[in-house]
Backbone as CSV, one residue per row, in Angstrom:
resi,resn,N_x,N_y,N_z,CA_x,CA_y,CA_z,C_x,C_y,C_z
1,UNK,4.951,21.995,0.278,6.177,21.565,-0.387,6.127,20.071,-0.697
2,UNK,5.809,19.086,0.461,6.012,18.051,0.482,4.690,17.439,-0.997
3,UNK,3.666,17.700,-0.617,2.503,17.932,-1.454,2.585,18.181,-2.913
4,UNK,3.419,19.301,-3.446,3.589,19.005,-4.510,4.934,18.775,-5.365
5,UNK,5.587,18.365,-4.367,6.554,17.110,-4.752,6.036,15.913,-5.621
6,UNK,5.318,15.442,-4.325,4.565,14.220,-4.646,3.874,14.096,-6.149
7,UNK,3.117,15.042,-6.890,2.598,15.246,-7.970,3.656,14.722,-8.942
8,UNK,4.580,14.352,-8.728,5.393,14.360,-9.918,6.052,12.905,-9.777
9,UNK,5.955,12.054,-9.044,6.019,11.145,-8.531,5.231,10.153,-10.110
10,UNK,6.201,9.537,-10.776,5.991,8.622,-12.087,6.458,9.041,-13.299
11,UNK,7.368,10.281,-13.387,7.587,10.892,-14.239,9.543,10.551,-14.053
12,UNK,9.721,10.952,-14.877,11.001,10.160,-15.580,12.450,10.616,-14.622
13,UNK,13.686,9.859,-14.466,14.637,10.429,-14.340,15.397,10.854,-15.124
14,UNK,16.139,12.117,-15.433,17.017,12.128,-16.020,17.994,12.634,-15.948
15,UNK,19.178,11.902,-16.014,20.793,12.224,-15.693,20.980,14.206,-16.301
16,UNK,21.389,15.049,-14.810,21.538,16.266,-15.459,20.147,17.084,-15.717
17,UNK,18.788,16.598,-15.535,17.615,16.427,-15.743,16.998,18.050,-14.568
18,UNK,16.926,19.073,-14.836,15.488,19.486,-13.794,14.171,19.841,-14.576
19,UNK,13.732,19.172,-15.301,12.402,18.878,-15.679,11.635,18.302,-14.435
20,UNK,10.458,18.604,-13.909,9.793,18.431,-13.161,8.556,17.056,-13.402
21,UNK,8.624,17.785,-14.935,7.325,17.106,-15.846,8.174,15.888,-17.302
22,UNK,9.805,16.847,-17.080,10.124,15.705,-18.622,11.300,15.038,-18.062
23,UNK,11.472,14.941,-16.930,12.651,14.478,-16.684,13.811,15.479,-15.644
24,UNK,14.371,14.513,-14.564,15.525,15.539,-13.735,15.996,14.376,-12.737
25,UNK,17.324,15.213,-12.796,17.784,14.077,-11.288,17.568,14.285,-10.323
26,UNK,18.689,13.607,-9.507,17.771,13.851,-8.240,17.864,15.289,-7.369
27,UNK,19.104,16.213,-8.002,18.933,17.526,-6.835,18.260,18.350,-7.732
28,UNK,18.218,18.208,-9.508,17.493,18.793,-10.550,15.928,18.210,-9.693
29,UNK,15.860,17.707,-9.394,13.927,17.406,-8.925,14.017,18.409,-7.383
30,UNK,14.902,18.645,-6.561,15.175,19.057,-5.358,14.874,20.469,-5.374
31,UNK,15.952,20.667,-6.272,15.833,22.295,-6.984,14.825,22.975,-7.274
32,UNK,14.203,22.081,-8.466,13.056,22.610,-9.116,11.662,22.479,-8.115
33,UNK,11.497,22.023,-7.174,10.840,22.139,-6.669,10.821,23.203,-5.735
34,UNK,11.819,23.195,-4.987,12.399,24.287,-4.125,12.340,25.549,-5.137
35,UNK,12.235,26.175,-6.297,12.485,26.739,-7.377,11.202,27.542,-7.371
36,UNK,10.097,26.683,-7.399,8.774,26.925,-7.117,8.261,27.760,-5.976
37,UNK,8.917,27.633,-5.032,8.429,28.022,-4.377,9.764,29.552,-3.764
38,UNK,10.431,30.137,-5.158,11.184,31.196,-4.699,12.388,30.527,-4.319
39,UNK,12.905,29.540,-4.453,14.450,29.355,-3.329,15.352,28.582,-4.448
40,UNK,16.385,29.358,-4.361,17.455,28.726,-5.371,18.215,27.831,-4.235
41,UNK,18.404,26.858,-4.895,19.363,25.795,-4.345,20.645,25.297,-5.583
42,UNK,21.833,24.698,-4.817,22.470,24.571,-5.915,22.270,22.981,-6.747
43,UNK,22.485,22.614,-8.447,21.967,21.613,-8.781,22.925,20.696,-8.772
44,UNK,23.351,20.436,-7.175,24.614,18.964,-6.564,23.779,18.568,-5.947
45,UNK,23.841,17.379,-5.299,23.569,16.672,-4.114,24.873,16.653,-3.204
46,UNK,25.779,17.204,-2.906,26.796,17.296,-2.146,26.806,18.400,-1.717
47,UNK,26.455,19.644,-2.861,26.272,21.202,-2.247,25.164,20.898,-1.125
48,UNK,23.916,20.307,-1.769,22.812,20.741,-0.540,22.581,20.183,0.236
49,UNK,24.154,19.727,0.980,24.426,19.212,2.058,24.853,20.186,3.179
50,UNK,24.804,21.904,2.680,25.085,22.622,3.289,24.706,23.883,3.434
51,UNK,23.322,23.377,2.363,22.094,24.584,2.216,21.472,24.913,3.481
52,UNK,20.695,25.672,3.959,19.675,25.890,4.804,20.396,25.698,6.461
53,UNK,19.674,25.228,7.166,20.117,24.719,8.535,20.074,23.499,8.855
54,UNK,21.230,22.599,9.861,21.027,21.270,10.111,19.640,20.405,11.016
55,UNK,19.443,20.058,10.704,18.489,19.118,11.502,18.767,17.738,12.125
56,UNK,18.863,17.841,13.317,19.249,17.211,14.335,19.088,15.211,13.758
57,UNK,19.075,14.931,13.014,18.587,13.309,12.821,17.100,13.172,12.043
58,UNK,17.172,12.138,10.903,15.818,11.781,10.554,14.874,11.926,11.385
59,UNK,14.858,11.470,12.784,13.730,11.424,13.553,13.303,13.132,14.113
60,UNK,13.924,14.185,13.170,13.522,15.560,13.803,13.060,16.213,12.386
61,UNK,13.168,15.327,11.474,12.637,16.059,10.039,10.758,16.412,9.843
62,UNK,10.860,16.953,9.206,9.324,17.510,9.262,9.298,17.663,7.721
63,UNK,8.084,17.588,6.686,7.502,17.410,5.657,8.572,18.699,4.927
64,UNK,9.389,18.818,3.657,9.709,19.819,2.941,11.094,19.461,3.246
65,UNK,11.927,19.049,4.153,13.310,18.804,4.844,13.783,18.156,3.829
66,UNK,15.294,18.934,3.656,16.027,17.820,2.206,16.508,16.387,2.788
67,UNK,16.931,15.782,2.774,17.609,14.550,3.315,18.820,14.279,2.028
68,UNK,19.970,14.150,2.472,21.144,14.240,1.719,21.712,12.760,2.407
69,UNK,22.319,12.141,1.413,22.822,10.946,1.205,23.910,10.876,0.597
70,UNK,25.294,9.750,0.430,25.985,10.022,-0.215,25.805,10.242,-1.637
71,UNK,26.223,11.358,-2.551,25.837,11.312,-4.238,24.334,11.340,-4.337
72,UNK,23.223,11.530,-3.562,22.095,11.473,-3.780,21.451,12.412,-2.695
73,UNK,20.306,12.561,-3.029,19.657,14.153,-1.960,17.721,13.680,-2.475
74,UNK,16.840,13.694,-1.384,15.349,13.654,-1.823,14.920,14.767,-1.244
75,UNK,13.104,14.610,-0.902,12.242,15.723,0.471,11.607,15.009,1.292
76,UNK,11.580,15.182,2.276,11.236,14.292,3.264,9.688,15.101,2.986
77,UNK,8.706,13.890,3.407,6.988,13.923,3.036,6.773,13.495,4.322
78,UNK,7.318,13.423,5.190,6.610,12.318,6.670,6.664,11.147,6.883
79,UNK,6.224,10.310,7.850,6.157,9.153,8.262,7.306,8.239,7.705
80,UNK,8.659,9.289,7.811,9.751,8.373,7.244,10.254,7.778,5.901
81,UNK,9.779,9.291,5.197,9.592,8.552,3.635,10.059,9.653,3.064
82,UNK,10.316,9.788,1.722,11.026,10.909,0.743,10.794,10.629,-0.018
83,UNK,10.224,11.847,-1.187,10.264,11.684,-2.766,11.429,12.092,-3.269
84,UNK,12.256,11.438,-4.420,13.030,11.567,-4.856,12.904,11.277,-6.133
85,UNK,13.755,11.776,-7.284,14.391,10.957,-8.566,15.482,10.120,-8.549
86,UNK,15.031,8.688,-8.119,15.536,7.716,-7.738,16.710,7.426,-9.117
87,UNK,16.084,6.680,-10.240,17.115,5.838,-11.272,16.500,6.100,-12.659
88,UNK,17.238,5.798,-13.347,16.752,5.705,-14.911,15.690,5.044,-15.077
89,UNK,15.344,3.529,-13.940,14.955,2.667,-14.059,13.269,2.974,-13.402
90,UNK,13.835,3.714,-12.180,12.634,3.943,-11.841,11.964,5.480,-11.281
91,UNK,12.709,6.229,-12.056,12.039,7.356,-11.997,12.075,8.016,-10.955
92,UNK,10.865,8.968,-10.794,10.730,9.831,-9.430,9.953,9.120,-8.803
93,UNK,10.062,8.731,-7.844,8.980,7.633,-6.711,9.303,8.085,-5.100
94,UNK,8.619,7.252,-4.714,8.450,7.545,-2.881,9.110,6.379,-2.225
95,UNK,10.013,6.688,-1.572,10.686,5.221,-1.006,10.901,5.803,1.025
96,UNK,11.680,4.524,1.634,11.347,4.975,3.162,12.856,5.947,3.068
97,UNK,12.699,6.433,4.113,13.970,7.782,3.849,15.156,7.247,4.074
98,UNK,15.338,5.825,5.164,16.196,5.305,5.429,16.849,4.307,4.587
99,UNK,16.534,4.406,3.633,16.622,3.370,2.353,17.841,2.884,2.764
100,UNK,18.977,4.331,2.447,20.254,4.117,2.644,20.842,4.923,3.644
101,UNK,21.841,5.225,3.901,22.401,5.582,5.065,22.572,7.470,4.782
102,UNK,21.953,8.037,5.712,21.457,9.570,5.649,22.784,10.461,6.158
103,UNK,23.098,11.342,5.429,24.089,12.032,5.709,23.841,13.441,6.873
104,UNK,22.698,13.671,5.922,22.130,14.989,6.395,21.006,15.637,6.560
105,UNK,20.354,15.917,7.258,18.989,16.479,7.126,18.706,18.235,7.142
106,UNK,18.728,18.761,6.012,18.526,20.145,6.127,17.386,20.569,5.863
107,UNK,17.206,21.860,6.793,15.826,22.958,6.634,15.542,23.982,6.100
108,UNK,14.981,24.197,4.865,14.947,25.750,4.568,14.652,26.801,4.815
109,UNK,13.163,26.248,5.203,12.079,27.112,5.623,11.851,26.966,7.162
């Protein structure tokens, strides 16, 4: 999961967006990835704050784990980090998970 997240990592944001390859936001990149692999999720970042099962704190997340934020949602990849579709500005990239303040950590699988 986490793995080919990452592949897509330089490719565009876009508002309303689940293009993987032309553009998506950030639960449109969440989705579509999750999508891939069989699992509908819904395309909010506030819904998939209540997808799957909770996970006890960043420090219990494991590679594929959504991480939900206020208005914003990535996948946790490990060592404290998440790919996401960050901004207009800067696309889908890899930033530390704690960037900003974590609402939620859910599990699908």
């Amino acid at each position: 999961m986490a793995n080919y997240a990452c592949q897509f990592v330089g490719n565009p944001y876009v508002y309303g967006g689940t293009s993987l390859t032309n553009g998506a936001d950030c639960s449109g990149f969440v989705m579509s990835v999750y999508n891939n692999f069989g699992v509908s999720l819904p395309h909010s970042s506030a819904a998939d704050r209540s997808v799957g099962s909770a996970v006890n704190g960043l420090e219990n997340a494991q590679a594929g784990d959504i991480v939900c934020y206020s208005g914003h949602v990535g996948i946790y990849i490990g060592n404290g980090q998440i790919v996401h579709a960050s901004t207009s500005k800067t696309g889908i990239i890899i930033s530390n998970a704690n960037y900003r303040s974590v609402l939620s950590v859910r599990r699908i699988f």
